[in-house]
C-alpha positions in Angstrom: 13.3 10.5 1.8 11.7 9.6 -1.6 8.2 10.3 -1.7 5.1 9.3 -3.8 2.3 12.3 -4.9 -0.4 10.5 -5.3 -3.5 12.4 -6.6 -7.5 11.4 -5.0 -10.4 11.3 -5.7 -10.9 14.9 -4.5 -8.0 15.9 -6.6 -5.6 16.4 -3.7 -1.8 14.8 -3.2 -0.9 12.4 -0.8 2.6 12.0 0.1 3.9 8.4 0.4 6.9 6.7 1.2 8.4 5.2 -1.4 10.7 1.7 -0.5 14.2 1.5 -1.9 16.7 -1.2 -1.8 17.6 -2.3 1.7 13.6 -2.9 2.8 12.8 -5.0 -0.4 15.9 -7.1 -0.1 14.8 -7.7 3.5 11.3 -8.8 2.7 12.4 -11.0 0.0 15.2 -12.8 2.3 12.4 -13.6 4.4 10.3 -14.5 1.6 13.1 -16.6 0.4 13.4 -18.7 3.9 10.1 -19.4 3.6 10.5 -20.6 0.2 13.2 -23.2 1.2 11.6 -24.1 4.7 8.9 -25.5 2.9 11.1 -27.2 -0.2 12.7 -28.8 2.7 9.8 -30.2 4.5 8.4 -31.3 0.8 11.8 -32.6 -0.4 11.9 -35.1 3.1 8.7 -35.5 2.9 9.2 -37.3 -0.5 12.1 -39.1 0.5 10.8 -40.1 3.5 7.1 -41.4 2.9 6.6 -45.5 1.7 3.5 -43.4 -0.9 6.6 -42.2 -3.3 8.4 -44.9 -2.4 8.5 -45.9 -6.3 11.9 -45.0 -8.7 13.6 -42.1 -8.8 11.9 -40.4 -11.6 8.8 -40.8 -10.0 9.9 -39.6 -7.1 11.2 -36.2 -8.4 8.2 -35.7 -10.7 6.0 -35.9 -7.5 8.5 -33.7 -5.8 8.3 -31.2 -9.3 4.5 -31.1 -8.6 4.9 -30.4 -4.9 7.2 -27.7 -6.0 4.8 -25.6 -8.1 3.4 -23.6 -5.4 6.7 -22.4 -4.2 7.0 -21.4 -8.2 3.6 -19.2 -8.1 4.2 -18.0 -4.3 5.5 -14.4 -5.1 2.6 -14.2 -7.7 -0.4 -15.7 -5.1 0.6 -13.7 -2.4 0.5 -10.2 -4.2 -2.5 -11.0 -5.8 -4.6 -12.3 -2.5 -2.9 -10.2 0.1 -3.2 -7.1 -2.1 -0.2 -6.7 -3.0 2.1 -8.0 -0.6 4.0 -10.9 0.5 4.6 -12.5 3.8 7.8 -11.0 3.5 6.4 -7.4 2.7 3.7 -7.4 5.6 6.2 -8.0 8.0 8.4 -5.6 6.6 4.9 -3.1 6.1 5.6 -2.5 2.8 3.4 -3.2 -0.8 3.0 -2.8 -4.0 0.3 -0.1 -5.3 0.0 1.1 -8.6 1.0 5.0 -9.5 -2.3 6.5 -9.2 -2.3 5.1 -5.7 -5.2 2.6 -6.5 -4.8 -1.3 -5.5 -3.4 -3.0 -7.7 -5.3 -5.4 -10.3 -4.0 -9.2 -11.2 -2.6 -7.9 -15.0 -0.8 -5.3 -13.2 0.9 -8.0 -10.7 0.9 -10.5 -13.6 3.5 -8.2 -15.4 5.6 -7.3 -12.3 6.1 -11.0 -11.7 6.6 -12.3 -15.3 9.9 -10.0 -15.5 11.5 -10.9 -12.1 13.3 -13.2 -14.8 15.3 -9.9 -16.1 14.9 -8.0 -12.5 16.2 -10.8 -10.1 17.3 -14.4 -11.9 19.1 -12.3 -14.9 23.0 -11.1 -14.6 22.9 -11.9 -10.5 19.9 -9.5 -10.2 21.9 -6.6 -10.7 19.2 -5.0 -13.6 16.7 -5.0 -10.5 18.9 -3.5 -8.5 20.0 -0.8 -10.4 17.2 -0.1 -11.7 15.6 0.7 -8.3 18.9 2.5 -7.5 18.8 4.9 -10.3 15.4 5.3 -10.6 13.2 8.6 -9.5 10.8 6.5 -8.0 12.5 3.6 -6.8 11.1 1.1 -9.7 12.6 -1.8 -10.8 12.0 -3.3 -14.7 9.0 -5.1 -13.5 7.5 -2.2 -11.7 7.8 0.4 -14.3 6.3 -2.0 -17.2 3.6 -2.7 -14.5 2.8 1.1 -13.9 3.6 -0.1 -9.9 6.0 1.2 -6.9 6.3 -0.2 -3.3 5.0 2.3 -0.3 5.6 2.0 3.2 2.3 1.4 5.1 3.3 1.9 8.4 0.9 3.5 10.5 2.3 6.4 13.0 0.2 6.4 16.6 -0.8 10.2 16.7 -4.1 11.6 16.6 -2.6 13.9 13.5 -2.6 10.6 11.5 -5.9 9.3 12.2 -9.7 11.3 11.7 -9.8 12.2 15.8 -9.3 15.5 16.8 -9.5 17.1 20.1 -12.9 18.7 21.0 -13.1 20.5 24.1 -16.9 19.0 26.3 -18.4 22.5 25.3 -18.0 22.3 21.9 -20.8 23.5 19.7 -20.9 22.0 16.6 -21.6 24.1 13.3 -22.2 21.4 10.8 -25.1 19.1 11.3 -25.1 17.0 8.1 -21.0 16.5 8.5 -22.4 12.4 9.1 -22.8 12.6 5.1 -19.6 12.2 5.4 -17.8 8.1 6.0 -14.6 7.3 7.9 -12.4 7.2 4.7 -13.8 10.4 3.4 -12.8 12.2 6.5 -9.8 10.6 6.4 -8.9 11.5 3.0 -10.1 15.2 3.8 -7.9 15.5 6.9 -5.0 13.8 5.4 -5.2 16.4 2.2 -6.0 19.6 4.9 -2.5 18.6 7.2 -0.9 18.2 3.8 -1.8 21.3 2.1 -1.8 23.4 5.2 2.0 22.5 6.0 2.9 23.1 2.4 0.8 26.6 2.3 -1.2 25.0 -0.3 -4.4 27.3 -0.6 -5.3 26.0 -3.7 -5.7 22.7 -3.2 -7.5 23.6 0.9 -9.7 26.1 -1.9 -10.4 22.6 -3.9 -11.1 20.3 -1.1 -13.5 23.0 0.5 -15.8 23.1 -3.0 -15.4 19.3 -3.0 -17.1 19.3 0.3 -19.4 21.9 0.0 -21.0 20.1 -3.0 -21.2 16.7 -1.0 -22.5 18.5 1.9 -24.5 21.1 0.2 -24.0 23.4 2.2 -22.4 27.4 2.3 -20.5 28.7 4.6 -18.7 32.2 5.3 -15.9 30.8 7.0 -12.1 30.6 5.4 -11.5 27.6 4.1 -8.8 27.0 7.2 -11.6 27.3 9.7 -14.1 25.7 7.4 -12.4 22.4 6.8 -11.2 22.1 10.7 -14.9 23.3 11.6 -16.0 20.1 9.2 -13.4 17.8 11.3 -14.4 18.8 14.9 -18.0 18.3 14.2 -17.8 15.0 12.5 -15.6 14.1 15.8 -18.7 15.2 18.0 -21.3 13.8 16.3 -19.9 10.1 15.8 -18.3 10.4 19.1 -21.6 11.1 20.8 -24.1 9.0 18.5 
């Protein structure tokens, strides 16, 4: 399984899936039926309505304008659904760029401008090879763009969310933890699984400071127990507010 490092804003790495071949061509079949359901409906729609009922140039140049949209879709939909297509949310896939960040419109601009090499060139075999020999599963577009598609589905455990398990006794140690927001916690316990799994003291050493100086606070604990100490008492003070 190819993964992504991708390095935060507290200077920890997150591990991603990164998408290969078979999900993309997947999401883009889809993608595609969508494409030609609605060329259909716009074609008869044409063809069928007395309003174009004029000659036949007319008729396709009406049909050419009603075909634009179907032109831009791949473009419109990464850039309004951040990244994704209809195709690629119900795949749960999407486009990010390297540092993790969402992507901007340039960034999506490029990727979609050289679908002419990656996918209507040579019977899109430069896309797929491309993705196929690459480290991080890029095709042309993506590696001009500085882009790679993730997986974003979400597992249903408490490991992969900020809740913890907090006996009714608990005393908390922490009282300013609420400093802290959802996605900072997040990020913090998503770095601490992480780095404690891959024995990763420096980075747990890192993340401690990082929260130390938000928090200001010291504390003599390791920074194991200091970091799950800063987890369980966010968990009982928004849990009991």
């Amino acid at each position: 399984m190819s993964k992504l490092a991708i390095n935060t804003a507290q200077n920890v790495n997150l591990d991603y899936k990164l998408i290969g071949l078979g999900e993309r061509m997947v999401a883009f079949l889809i993608d595609g039926i969508i494409l030609l359901t609605y060329m259909t409906i716009m074609e008869n729609l044409v063809n069928l309505s007395q309003i174009f009922d004029a000659d036949g140039w007319t008729r396709r140049g009406f049909l050419g304008l009603f075909y634009l949209p179907a032109f831009f879709y791949s473009l419109i939909c990464h850039i309004i659904f951040g990244g994704r297509t209809i195709g690629k949310m119900i795949m749960k896939i999407k486009v990010v760029r390297l540092d993790g960040a969402p992507t901007q419109w340039y960034n999506l601009f490029v990727r979609w401008m050289l679908r002419i090499i990656d996918i209507w060139m040579f019977f899109s075999s430069i896309g797929v090879l491309s993705i196929l020999l690459s480290d991080r599963k890029q095709r042309v577009g993506d590696a001009a763009a500085g882009t790679v598609v993730i997986s974003i589905k979400k597992k249903h455990k408490i490991t992969s969310t900020i809740l913890e398990d907090i006996t009714d006794d608990y005393k908390p140690v922490f009282n300013n933890v609420t400093l802290l927001s959802d996605k900072d916690v997040r990020i913090i316990k998503e770095a601490f699984l992480i780095s404690k799994k891959n024995t990763d003291y420096k980075t747990l050493n890192l993340l401690r400071k990082k929260i130390c100086d938000i928090l200001q606070i010291k504390s003599e604990l390791y920074d194991l127990q200091f970091i799950d100490t800063i987890l369980k008492d966010y968990n009982y003070y928004t849990q009991n507010m």
